[in-house]
C-alpha positions as CSV (number, residue, x, y, z in Angstrom):
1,X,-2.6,8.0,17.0
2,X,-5.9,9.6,18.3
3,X,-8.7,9.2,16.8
4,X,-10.4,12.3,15.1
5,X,-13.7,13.3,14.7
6,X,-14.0,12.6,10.9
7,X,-12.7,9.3,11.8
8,X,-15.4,9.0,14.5
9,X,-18.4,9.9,11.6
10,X,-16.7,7.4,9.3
11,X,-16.6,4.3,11.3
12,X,-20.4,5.3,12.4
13,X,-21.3,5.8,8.7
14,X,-19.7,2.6,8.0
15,X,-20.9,0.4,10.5
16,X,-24.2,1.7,11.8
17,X,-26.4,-0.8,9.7
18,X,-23.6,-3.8,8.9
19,X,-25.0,-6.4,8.7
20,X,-22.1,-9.1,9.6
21,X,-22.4,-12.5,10.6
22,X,-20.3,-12.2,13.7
23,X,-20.1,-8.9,15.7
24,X,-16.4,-8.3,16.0
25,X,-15.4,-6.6,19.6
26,X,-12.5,-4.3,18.5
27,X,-11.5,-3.5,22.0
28,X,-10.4,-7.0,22.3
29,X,-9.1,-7.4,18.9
30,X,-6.6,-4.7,19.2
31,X,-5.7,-5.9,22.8
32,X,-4.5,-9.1,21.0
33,X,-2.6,-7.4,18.4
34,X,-0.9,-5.9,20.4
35,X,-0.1,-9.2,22.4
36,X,1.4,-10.0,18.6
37,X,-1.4,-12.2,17.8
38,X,-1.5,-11.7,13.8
39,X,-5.2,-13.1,13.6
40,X,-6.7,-10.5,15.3
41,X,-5.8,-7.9,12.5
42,X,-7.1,-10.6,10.1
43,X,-10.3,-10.9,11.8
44,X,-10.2,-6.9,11.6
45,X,-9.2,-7.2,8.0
46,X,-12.4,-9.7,7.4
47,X,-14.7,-7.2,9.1
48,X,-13.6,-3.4,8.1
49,X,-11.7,-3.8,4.7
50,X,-13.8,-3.4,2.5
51,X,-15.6,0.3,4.0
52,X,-11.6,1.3,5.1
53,X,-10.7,0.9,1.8
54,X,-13.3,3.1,-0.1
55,X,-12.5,5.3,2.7
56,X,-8.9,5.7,1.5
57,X,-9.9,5.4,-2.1
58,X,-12.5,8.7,-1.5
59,X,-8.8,10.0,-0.2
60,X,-6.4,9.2,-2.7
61,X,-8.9,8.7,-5.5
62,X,-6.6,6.0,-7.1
63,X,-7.5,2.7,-6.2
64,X,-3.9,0.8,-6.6
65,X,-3.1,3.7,-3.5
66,X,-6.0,2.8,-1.8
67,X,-4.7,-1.1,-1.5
68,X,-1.6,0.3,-0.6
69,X,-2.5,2.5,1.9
70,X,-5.0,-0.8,3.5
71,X,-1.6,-2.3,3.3
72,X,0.4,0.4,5.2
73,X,-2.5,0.8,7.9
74,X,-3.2,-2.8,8.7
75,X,0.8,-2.8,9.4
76,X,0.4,0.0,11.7
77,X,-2.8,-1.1,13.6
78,X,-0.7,-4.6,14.5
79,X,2.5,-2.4,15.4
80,X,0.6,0.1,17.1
81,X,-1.9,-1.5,19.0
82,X,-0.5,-1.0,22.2
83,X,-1.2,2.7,21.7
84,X,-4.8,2.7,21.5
85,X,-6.6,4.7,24.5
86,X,-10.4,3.8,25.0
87,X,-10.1,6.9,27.7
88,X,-9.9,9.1,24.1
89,X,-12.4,7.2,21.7
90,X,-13.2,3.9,20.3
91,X,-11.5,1.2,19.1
92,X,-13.3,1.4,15.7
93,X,-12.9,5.1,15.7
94,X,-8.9,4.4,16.2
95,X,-8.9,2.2,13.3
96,X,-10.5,4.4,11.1
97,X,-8.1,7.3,12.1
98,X,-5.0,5.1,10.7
99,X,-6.6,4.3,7.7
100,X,-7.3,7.8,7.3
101,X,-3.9,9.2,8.3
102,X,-2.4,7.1,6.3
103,X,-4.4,7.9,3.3
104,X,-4.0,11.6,4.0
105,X,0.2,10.6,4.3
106,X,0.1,9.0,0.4
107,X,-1.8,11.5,-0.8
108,X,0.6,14.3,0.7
109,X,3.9,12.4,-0.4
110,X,1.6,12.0,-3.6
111,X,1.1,15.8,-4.4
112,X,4.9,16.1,-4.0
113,X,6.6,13.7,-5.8
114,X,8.0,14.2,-9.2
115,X,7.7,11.1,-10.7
116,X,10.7,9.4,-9.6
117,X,13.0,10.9,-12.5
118,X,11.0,8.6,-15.0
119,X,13.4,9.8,-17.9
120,X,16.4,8.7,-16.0
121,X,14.7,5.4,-15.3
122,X,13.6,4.5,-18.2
123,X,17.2,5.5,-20.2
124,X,18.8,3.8,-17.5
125,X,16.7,0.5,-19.0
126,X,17.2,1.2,-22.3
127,X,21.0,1.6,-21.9
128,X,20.9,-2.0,-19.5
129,X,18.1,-4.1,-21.7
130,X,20.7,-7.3,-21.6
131,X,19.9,-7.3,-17.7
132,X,16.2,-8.4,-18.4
133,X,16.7,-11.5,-19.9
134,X,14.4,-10.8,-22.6
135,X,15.9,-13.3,-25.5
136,X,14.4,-11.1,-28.8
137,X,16.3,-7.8,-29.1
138,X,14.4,-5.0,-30.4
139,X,10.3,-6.3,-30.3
140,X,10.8,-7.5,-26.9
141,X,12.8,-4.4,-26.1
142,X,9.8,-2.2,-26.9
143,X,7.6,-4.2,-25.3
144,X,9.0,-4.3,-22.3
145,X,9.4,0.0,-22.5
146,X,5.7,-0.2,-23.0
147,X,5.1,-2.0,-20.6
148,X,7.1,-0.3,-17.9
149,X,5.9,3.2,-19.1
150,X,2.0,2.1,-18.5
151,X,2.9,1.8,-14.7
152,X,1.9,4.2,-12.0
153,X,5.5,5.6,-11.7
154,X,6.6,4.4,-8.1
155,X,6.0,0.8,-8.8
156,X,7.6,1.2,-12.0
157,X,10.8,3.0,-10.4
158,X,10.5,0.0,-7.5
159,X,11.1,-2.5,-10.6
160,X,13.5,-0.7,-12.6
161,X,15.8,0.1,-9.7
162,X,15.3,-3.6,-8.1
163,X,16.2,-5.3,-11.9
164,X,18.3,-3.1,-13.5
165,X,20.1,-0.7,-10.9
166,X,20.5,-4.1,-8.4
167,X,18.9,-2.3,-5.8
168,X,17.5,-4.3,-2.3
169,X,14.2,-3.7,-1.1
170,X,15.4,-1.7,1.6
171,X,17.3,0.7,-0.3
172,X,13.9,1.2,-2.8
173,X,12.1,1.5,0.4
174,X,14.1,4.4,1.5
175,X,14.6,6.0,-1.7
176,X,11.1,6.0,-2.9
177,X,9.6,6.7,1.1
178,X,7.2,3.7,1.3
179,X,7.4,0.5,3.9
180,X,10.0,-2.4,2.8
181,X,6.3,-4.8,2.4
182,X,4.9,-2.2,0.0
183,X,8.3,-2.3,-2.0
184,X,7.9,-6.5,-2.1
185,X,4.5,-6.1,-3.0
186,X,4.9,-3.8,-6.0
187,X,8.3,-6.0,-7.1
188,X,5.8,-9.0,-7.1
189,X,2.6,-8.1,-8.7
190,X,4.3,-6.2,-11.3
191,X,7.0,-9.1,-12.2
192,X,4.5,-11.2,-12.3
193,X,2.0,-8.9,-14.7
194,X,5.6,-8.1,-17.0
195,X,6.0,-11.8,-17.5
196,X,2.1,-12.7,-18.4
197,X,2.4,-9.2,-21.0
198,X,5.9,-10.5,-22.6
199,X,4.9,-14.2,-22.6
């Protein structure tokens, strides 16, 4: 991926004054990712996150998708290393161009989805309520519906098919057009927010 000129401003925006304990050469740290080496993404991660996420979040102007789309680019930077040319820009620049293609992606998909046929979804719970083994019938029932209609819809179709339709991560990947990581991620968080709300 080549770094644009937007990209170029934004990692100079971002960086000029930082004032971070250790100065991170990114040259090097992509070289090593794409030797495999995971902790030079973290180190990366340590340095950029914060200014590449309100970066995506100007983009998407959600801020669950901007975590997602960190997610997503940070995945691509370690698979992709190997592709970076410092014959066509900088390493920073390069980094900054994924997180902002990326964003850009999400917010495309974004403008396009219909909301992952919430009505089906949610009927399809209703009719299969026994599956979540919710022990109280009909307060817990309506909870749970509560629950699951407050999430952004995705994550809430990446539950329901995983729970009730008995779907693997991969297929939810594929049907809803996100990585397999962001899939387990969503499954996770939101399990783990459902139980704390029906507890």
């Amino acid at each position: 991926m080549r770094p644009s000129g937007v990209a170029d401003s934004q990692a100079e925006q971002h960086g000029a004054g930082s004032a971070l304990p250790d100065r991170l050469n990114y040259e090097a740290a992509l070289l090593e990712c794409a030797a495999g080496r995971r902790s030079a993404v973290g180190r990366i991660h340590a340095h950029e996150a914060g200014r590449l996420r309100e970066v995506a979040r100007r983009i998407v102007r959600n801020q669950d998708r901007a975590e997602d789309v960190i997610h997503d680019a940070f995945a691509q930077i370690l698979r992709d290393a190997g592709n970076f040319d410092p014959g066509r820009g900088s390493a920073r620049a390069w980094i900054y161009a994924i997180v902002r293609n990326t964003a850009l992606k999400t917010l495309h998909r974004a403008a396009r989805e219909i909301a992952v046929e919430d009505d089906k979804l949610l009927s399809l719970c209703d009719q299969q309520q026994d599956v979540v083994q919710a022990p109280s019938r009909f307060a817990e029932n309506a909870l749970l519906r509560s629950c699951l209609e407050e999430l952004e819809p995705r994550r809430r179709a990446s539950l329901i098919l995983a729970i009730i339709d008995g779907r693997t991560h991969a297929e939810i990947a594929q049907y809803l057009g996100v990585p397999i990581g962001t899939v387990k991620a969503w499954i996770r968080r939101e399990l783990i927010a459902l139980r704390e709300r029906l507890e």
